[in-house]
VOGU-3710 file (C-alpha; in Angstrom, 3 decimals, decimal comma):
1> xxxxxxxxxx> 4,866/-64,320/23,695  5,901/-61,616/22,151  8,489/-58,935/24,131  6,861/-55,777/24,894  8,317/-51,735/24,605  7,845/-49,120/26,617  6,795/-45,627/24,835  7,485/-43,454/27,573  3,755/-43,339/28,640  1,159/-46,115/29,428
11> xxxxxxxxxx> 0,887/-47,930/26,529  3,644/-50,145/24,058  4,507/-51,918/21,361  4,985/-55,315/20,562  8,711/-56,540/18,770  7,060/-57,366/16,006  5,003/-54,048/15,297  8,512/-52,467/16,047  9,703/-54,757/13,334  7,734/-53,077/10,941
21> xxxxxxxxxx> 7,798/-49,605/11,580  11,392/-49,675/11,344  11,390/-51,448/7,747  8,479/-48,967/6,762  9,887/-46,997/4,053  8,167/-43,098/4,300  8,333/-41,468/0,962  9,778/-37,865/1,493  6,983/-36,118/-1,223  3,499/-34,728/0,226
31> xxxxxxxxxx> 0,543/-36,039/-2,048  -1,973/-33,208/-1,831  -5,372/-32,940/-1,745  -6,478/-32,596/-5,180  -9,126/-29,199/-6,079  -10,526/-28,129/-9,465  -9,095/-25,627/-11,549  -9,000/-22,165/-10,975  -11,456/-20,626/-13,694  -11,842/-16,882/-13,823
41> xxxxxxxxxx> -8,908/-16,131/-15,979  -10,288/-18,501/-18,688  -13,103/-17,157/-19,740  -12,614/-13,864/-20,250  -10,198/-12,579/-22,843  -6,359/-11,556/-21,275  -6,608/-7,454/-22,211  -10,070/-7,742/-20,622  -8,027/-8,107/-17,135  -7,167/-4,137/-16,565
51> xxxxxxxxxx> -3,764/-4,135/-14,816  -2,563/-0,852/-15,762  -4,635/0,833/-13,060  -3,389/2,643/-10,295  -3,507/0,275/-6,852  -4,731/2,998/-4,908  -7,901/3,920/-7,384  -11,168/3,003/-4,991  -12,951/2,477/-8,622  -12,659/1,887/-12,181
61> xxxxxxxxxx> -14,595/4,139/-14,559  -14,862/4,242/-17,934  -17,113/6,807/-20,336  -19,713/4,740/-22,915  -20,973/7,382/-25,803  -23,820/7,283/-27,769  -24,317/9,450/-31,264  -27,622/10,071/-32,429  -29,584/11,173/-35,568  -29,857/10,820/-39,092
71> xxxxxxxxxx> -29,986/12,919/-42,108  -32,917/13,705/-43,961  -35,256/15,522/-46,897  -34,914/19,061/-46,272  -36,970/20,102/-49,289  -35,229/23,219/-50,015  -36,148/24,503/-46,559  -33,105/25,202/-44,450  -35,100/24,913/-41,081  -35,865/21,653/-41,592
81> xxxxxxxxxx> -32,152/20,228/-41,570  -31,970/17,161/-38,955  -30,315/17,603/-36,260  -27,364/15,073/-34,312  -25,757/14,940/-31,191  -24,165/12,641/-28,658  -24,750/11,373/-25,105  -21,787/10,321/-22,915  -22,719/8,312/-19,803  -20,019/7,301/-17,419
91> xxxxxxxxxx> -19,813/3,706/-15,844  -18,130/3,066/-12,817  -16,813/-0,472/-11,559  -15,816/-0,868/-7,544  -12,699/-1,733/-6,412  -11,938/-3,623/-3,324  -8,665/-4,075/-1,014  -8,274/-7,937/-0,097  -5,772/-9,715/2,089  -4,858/-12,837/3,692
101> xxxxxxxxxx> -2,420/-13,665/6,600  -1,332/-16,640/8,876  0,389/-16,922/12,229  3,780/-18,802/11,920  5,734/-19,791/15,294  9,388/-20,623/15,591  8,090/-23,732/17,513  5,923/-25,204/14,777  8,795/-23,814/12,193  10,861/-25,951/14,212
111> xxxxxxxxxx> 8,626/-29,391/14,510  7,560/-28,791/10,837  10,843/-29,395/9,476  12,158/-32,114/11,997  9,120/-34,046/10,888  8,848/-33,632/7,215  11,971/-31,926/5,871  10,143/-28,984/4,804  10,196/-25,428/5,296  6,630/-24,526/6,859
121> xxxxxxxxxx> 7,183/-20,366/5,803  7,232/-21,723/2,088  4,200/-24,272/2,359  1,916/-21,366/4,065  3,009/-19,030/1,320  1,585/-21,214/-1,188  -1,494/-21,669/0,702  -2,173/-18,100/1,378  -1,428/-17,797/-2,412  -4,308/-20,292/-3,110
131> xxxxxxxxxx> -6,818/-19,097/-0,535  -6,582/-15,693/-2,974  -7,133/-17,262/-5,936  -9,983/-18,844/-4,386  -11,580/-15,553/-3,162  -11,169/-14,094/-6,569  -13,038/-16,973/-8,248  -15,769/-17,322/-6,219  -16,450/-13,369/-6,536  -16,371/-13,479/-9,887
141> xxxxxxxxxx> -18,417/-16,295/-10,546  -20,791/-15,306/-8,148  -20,502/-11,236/-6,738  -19,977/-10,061/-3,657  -23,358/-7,819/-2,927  -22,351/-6,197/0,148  -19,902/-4,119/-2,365  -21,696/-3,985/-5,409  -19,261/-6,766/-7,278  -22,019/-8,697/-9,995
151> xxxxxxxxxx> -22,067/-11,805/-10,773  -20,822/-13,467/-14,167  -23,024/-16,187/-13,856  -25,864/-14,292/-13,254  -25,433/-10,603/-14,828  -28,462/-8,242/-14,412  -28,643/-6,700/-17,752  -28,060/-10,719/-19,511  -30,949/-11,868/-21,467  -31,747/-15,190/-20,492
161> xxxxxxxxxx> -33,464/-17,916/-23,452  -35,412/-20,259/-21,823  -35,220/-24,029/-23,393  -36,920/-27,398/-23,171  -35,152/-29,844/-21,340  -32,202/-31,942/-23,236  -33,800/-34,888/-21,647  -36,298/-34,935/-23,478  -35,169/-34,451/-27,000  -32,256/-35,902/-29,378
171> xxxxxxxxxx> -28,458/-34,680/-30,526  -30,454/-32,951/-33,389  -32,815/-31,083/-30,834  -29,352/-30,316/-28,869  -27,776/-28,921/-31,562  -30,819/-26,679/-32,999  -31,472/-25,202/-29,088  -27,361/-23,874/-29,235  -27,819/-22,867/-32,640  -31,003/-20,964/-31,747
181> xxxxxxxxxx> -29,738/-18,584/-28,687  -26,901/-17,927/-30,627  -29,220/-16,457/-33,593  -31,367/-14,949/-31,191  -28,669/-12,864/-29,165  -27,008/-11,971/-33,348  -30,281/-10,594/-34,222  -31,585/-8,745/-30,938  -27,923/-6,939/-31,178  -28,884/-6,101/-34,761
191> xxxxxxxxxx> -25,815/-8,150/-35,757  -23,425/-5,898/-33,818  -22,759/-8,720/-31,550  -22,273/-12,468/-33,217  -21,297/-15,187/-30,040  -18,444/-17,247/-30,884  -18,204/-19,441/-27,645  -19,746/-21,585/-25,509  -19,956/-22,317/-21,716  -21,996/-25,636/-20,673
201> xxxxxxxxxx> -22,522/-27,689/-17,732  -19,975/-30,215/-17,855  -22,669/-33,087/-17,876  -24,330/-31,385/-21,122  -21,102/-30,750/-22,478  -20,445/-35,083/-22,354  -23,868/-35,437/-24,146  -22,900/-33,788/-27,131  -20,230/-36,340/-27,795  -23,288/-38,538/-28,306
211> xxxxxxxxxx> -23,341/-39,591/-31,973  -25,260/-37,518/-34,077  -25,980/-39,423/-37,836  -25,810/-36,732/-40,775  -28,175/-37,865/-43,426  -29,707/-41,302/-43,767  -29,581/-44,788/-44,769  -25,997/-46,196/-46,768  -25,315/-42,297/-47,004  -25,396/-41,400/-43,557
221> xxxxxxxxxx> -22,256/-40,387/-41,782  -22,057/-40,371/-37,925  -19,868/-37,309/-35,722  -20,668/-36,609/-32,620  -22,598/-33,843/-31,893  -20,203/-31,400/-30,452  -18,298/-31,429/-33,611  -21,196/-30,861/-35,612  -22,387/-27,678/-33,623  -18,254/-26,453/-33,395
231> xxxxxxxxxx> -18,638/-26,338/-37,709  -22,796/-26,111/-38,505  -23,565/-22,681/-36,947  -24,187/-19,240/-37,587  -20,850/-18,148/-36,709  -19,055/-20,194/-38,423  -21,077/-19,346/-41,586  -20,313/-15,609/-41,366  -16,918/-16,200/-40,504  -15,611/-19,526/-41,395
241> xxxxxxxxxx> -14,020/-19,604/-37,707  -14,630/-23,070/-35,611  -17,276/-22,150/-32,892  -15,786/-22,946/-28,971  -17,559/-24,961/-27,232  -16,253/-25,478/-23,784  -17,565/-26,849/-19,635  -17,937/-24,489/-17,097  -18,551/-26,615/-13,942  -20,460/-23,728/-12,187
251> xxxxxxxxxx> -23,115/-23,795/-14,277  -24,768/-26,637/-12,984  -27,653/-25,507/-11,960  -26,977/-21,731/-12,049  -29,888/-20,763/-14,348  -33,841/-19,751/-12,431  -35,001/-22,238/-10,696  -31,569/-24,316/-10,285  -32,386/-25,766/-14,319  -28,480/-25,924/-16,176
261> xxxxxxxxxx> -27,667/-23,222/-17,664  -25,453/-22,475/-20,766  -23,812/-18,879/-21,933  -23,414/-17,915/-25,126  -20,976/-14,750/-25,452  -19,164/-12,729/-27,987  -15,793/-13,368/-26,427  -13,780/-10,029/-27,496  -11,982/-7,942/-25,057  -13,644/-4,483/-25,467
271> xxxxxxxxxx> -16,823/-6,333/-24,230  -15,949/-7,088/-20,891  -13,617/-5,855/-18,302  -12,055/-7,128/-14,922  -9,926/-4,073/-12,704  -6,722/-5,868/-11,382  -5,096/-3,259/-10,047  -2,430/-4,986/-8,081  -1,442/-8,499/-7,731  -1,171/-11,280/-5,335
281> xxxxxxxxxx> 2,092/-9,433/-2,800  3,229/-10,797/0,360  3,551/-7,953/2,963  6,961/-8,231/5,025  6,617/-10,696/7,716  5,699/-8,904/11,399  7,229/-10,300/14,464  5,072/-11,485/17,304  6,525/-13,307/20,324  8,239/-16,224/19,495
291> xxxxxxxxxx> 7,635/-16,276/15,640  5,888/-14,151/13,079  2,097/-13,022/11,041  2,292/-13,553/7,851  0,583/-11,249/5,341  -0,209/-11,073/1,413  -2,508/-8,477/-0,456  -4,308/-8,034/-3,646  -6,772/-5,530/-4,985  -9,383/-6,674/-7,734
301> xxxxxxxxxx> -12,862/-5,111/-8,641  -16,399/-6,277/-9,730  -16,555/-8,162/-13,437  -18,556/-5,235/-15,550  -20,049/-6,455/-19,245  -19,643/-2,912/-21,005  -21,767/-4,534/-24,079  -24,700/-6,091/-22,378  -25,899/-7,884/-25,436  -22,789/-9,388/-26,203
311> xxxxxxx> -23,437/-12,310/-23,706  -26,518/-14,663/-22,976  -27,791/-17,221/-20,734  -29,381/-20,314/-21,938  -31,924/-21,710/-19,472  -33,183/-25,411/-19,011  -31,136/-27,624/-21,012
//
């Protein structure tokens, strides 16, 4: 029989369970809980992200301007000379305070580092930290409506190019339905805008590593289809640049009617913009009885396309 413990309440332990917690050997490291990546920073370009703005600005505005006219006959008659002029409009982007806070007792302080050898007031900074990363991407990924902040996966003013089902069709149909929105978006922008990258659903991104055979019989060569598109497209035609081609988990079904969707955009900085007017700061701890709040702030506004037809959404692949 084995000898018994007492634990100080009603229940015990046995020797031998006492045997092996004491020759359990506790590793001293946490092994978090894992989350995706943080996105919003990736897909639009660095100078896009305005920093340089004053923290206490309730908006962003910029001024768009638009010349118009053209020269023409006159036929030696003075009166007829065309005319020009220019229209300025003026675009303005909200701004929103944000913060984030957490209680932090000297008693928990206390037990926190007995237990684990850590120092809780770090670990909580960190988290806080994360919880505003969070709360930036999923506003910019998908708004905030109640202040005005749109969407980049669903942008008002975005065309959207519906397409049939990859499903249904072959590498070759893959390839031509890519190809196709991003001739479509060049030539409704009368070539002003030319996309050179690519957001897709992460499973549509894996099927265009599917073999894809160029030419036929002895002759033919096999590459997968994503490096096919990345070198046989307009783009890279006009420019002799590799296209990107890249996953974007939140697409998944993003586009009407929860179908995938994909977006094509001309990724240059003067197309898009991002206010950022102050960074992730914690606030000085305040004392409450017995321990302290913690506090951090940040200040971020809505993502604004200035060029509307520099960006599309593919629908239904």
């Amino acid at each position: 029989m084995a000898y018994s413990f007492s634990t100080g309440g009603s229940s015990s332990i046995t020797a031998a369970e006492l045997v092996v917690g004491v020759y359990d050997q506790v590793e001293s490291s946490f092994y978090d809980a894992l989350y995706p990546d943080i996105l919003w920073r990736t897909v639009l370009p660095e100078a896009s992200i305005k920093t340089d703005i004053n923290p206490g600005a309730m908006s962003y505005v910029y001024r768009g301007r638009d010349r118009k006219g053209t020269g023409g006959f006159v036929n030696g008659d003075s009166k007829n000379i065309p005319r020009v002029g220019q229209v300025v409009s003026q675009i303005q982007v909200p701004i929103l305070d944000a913060a984030v806070g957490t209680p932090l007792t000297n008693a928990e302080a206390r037990k926190w580092e007995f237990g684990y050898q850590s120092a809780l007031a770090q670990d909580l900074g960190e988290i806080m930290k994360q919880a505003a990363e969070y709360h930036i991407e999923r506003t910019f990924f998908f708004g905030y409506a109640q202040g005005n902040f749109a969407s980049f996966l669903d942008y008002s003013t975005c065309a959207k190019i519906p397409v049939a089902a990859w499903a249904d069709g072959t590498p070759a149909d893959w390839v031509a339905s890519i190809n196709d929105a991003i001739s479509a978006t060049w030539t409704a922008s009368k070539t002003v805008h030319l996309p050179n990258k690519v957001f897709l659903p992460p499973a549509k991104f894996a099927m265009l590593t599917t073999a894809y055979v160029i030419g036929t019989g002895s002759v033919g060569i096999a590459v997968s289809a994503l490096e096919y598109l990345k070198k046989n497209n307009i783009y890279t035609a006009i420019t002799g640049k590799e296209l990107e081609i890249q996953p974007l988990r939140y697409l998944t079904g993003a586009g009407v009617a929860a179908v995938d969707r994909a977006i094509i955009m001309e990724w240059n900085e003067r197309n898009f913009v991002l206010p950022f007017p102050m960074a992730y700061q914690l606030a000085q701890p305040v004392p409450i009885a017995l321990g302290v709040e913690m506090f951090a702030e940040y200040i971020f506004g809505s993502f604004n396309m200035r060029y509307p037809g520099s960006m599309a959404y593919v629908d239904g692949l």
